[in-house]
N, C-alpha and C positions, 0 to 999 in steps of 0.2 A: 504493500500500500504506500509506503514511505516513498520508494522505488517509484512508483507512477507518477506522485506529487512532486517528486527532483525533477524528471524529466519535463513535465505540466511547466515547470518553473524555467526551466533552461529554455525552453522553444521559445518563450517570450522574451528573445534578446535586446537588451538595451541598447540604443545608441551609444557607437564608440565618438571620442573625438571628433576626428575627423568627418563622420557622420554630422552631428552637432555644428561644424564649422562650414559645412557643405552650403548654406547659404549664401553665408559671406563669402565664399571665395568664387563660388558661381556667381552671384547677383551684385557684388561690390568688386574683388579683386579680379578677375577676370575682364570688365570691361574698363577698368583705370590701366590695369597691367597691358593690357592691346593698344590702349591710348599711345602711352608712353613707347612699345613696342615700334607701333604703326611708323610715328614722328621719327623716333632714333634710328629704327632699324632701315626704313624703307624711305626717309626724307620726305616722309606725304605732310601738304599741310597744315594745320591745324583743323583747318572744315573736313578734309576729307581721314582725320583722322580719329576723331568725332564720331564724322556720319558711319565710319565700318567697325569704331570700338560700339557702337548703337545698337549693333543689331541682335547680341546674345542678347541686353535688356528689351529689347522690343519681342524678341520669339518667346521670351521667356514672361511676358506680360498678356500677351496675347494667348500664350497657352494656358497660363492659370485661370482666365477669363474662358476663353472657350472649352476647356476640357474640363479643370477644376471649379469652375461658377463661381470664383472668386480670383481678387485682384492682389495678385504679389507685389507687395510694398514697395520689397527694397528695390526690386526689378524698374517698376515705376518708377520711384524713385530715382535711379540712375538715370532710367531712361529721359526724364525731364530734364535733370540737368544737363545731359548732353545735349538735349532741343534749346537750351537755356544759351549752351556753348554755342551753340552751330548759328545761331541768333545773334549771338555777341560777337564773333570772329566777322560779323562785318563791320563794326565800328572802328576805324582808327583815326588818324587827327590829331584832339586833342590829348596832348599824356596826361592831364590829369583825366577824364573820361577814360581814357585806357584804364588809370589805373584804378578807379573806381568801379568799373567792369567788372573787376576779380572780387570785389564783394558778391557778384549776385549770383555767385554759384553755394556760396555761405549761405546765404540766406536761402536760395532753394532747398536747400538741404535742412535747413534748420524749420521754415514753417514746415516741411515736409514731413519731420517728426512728431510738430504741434498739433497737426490735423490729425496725423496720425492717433495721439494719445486723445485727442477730442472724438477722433471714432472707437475708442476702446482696444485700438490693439497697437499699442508703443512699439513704432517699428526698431529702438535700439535695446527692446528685449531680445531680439535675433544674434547681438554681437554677444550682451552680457551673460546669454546661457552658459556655453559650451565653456568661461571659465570660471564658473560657480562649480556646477556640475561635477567637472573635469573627469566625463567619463564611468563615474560610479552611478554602477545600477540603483542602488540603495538613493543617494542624491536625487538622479533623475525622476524616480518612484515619488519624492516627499515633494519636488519641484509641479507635476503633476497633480497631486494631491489639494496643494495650495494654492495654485493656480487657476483649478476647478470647483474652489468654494467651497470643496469638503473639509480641508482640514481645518483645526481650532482657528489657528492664525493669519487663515487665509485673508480678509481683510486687510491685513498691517501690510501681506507679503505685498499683492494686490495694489496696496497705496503707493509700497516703495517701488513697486515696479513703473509706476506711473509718474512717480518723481524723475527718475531713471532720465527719461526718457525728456521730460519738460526740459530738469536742468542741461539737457544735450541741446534742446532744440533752443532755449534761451540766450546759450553761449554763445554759439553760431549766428544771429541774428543780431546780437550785440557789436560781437565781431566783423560783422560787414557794415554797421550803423556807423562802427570805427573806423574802418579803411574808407568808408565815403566821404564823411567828414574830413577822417585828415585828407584826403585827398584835393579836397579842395581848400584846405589852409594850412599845411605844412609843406614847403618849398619841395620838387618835385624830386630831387635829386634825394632828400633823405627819404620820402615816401618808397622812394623804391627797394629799399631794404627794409625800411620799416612797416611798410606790409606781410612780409613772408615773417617778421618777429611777431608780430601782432595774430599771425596762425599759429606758429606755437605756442604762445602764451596762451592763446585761448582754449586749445587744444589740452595743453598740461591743467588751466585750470579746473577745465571741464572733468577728467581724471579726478583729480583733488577731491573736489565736492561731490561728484557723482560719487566715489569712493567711500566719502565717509557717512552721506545723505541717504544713500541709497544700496550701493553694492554690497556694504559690508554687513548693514542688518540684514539683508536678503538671507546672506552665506549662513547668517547664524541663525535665521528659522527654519531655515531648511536643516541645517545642522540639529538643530532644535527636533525638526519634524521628522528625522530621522532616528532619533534617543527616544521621542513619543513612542514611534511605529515599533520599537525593538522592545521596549519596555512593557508595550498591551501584548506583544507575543510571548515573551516570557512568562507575564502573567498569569496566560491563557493555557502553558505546556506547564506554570505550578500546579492549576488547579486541576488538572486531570487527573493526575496522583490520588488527589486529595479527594475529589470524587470518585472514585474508584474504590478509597478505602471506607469512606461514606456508604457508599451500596454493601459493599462486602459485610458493614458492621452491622 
């Protein structure tokens, strides 16, 4: 009997890693890594390098719509940005307008999480899983759990997933309200490096706060909802015994 239930238990395999990461590296790093790719490797562009890193997020938008009746976020997502890009790559001219342009891929990206979290499903839950998680069945089981409104804590996890997700898109929208501003009142010559500081700053503080706002309570009710789950099964393999000597007596 024991023997059936192991087996019952194995076939339900959980997501490894890279499983968990298969998103992001389909729907985010594959159409920036082709970008980059296109430009260095083949000298195309910037439109036409754009329009051919476009096309995994577009198949992959259009399939979750016609096949799955639902609409893939981050797929979307990219995909806009690069309509966002391909739109932008015709402005040039003015270098402050250039350099103000590079704001509004930030901000694409950033209300693009706010709407996100305003429809109920935080698209930068996709990155945070897989390193909370890290791969343990047991993790992924409590992550599930909590996430589906059964477990006790599922509300607080719920909230902080949705914090997650604001302070990302906050960041980002901040961050382009900055390079357009300075763009048009700090001399052009220091904007051009102090745009690419002003992304990682934003980037590092978004870390920080997501970090301690959000990521870290997560780890530890999951952690939490894992010590819960092990604790009612124990419980439940004491009281068998004890019932058992109960009948007998």
């Amino acid at each position: 009997m024991t023997k059936t239930t192991n087996t019952g238990s194995q076939s339900k395999r959980q997501p490894s890693v890279l499983e968990n990461l298969r998103p992001l590296i389909v729907d985010v790093a594959v159409p920036l890594g082709s970008y980059y790719f296109f430009k260095g490797a083949f000298g195309m562009s910037t439109f036409a390098a754009l329009a051919w890193s476009s096309v995994v997020p577009a198949v992959r938008t259009v399939w979750s719509v016609v096949k799955e009746r639902r609409v893939n976020g981050l797929a979307a997502l990219i995909l806009v940005v690069n309509v966002v890009g391909l739109a932008l790559s015709f402005v040039s001219g003015d270098p402050r307008l250039m350099l103000a342009k590079d704001g509004a891929v930030s901000s694409t990206v950033g209300i693009g999480i706010l709407v996100s979290v305003a429809l109920g499903k935080p698209m930068m839950t996709a990155g945070l899983k897989p390193f909370l998680l890290k791969g343990d069945a047991a993790r992924e089981a409590a992550w599930e759990r909590l996430a589906s409104g059964t477990a006790a804590r599922s509300a607080e996890f719920l909230r902080k997933e949705r914090v997650f997700s604001v302070i990302w898109g906050l960041v980002l929208v901040v961050e382009c309200v900055a390079r357009v501003v300075g763009a048009y009142t700090i001399p052009v010559d220091t904007m051009v490096w102090l745009s690419s500081l002003m992304l990682v700053v934003a980037i590092t503080l978004g870390m920080v706060v997501c970090g301690g706002a959000a990521a870290e309570p997560m780890a530890c009710l999951i952690t939490d909802e894992v010590k819960r789950r092990e604790a009612g099964r124990k419980q439940t393999q004491d009281q068998g015994p004890a019932q058992e000597l109960a009948v007998a007596a």
